[in-house]
C-alpha positions in Angstrom: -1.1 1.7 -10.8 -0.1 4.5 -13.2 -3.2 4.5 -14.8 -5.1 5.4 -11.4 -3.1 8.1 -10.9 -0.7 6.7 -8.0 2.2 8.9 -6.7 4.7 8.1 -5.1 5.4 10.1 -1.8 8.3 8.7 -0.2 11.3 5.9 -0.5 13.0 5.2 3.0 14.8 1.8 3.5 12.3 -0.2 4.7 9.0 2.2 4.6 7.4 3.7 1.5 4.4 6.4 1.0 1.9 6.1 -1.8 -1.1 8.1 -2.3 -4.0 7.6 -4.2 -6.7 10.3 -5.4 -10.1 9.9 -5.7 -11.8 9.1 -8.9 -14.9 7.1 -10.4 -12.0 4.6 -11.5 -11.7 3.7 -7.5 -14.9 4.1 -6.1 -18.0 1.5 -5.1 -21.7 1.6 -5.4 -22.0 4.0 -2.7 -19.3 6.3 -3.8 -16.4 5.4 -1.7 -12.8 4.2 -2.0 -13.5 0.7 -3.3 -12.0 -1.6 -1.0 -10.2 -3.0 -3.6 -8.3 -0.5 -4.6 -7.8 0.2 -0.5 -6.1 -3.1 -0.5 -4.5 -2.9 -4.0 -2.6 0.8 -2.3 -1.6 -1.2 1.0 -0.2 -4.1 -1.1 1.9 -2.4 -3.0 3.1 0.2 -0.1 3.8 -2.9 1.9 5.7 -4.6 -1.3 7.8 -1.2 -1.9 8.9 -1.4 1.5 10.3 -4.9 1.2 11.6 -4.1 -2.0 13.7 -1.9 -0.3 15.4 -4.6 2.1 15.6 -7.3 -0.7 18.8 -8.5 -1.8 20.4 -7.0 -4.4 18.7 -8.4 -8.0 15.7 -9.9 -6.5 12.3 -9.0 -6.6 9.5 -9.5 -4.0 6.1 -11.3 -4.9 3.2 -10.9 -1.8 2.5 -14.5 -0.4 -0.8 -13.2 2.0 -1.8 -10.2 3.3 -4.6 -10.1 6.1 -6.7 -6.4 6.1 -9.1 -4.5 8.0 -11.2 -2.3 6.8 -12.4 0.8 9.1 -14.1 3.3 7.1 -14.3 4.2 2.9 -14.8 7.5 2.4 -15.3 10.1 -0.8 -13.5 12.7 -2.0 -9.6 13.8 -1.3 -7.2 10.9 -1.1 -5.8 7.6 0.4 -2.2 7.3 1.5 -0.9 4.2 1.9 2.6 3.8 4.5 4.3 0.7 4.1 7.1 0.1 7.2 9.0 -3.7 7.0 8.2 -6.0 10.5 10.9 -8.0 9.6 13.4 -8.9 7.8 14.5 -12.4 6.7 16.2 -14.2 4.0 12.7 -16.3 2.5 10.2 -14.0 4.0 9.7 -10.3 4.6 6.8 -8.9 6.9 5.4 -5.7 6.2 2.4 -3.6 7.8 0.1 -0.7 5.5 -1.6 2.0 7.3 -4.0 3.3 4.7 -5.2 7.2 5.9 -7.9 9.4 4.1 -7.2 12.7 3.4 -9.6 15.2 3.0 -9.7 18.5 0.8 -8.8 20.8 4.4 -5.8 18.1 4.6 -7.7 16.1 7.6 -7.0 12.4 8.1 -8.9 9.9 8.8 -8.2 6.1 9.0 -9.1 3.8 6.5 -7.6 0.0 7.2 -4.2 -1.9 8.5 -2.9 -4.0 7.0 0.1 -7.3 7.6 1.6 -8.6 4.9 4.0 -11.4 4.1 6.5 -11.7 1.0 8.9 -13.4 -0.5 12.1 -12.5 -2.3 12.5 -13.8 -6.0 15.4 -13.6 -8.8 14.2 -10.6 -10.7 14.0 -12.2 -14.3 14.4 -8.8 -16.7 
């Protein structure tokens, strides 16, 4: 996600904060937040998250992720939080809020998102 310009807000155990500005690279037809990218942000704030509970030299790889969309707006940003459900030894359950941001800093919601993962050996 470098090349879209992701940042990286915050690193908790368990919960992460990414946010993502707007740009033609991550917009639609109509000239909102593409929900692709909307659901690319979630994924990976949801995977973050996990990645902080996963055992030591393991990796997490998203199994299924389930979203709603609520709005896709234009300008400002999308933040993505990422907070672990649960969790276990094969699967980790996360949940995404995804917020727009406007220029005077007001938010507005853009999807939820659940998410399952799984933990694998990290292989580099």
């Amino acid at each position: 996600m470098n090349h879209l310009g992701v940042r990286l807000l915050s690193a908790t155990a368990g919960q992460v904060e990414l946010a993502l500005p707007y740009s033609d690279k991550v917009t639609q037809q109509q000239g909102g937040f593409h929900g692709g990218a909307i659901g690319a942000l979630a994924d990976i704030a949801g995977g973050y998250a996990a990645l902080t509970v996963a055992p030591e030299g393991m990796e997490v790889v998203t199994i299924e992720y389930k979203i709603n969309f609520l709005n896709s707006l234009q300008g400002g940003e999308i933040r993505a939080t990422g907070k672990v459900i649960k969790a276990g030894r094969r699967v980790i359950v996360t949940s995404a809020e995804v917020v727009h941001i406007d220029s005077q800093g007001k938010g507005t919601p853009c999807a939820v998102m659940q998410q399952t993962l799984t933990p694998i050996p990290k292989t580099y």
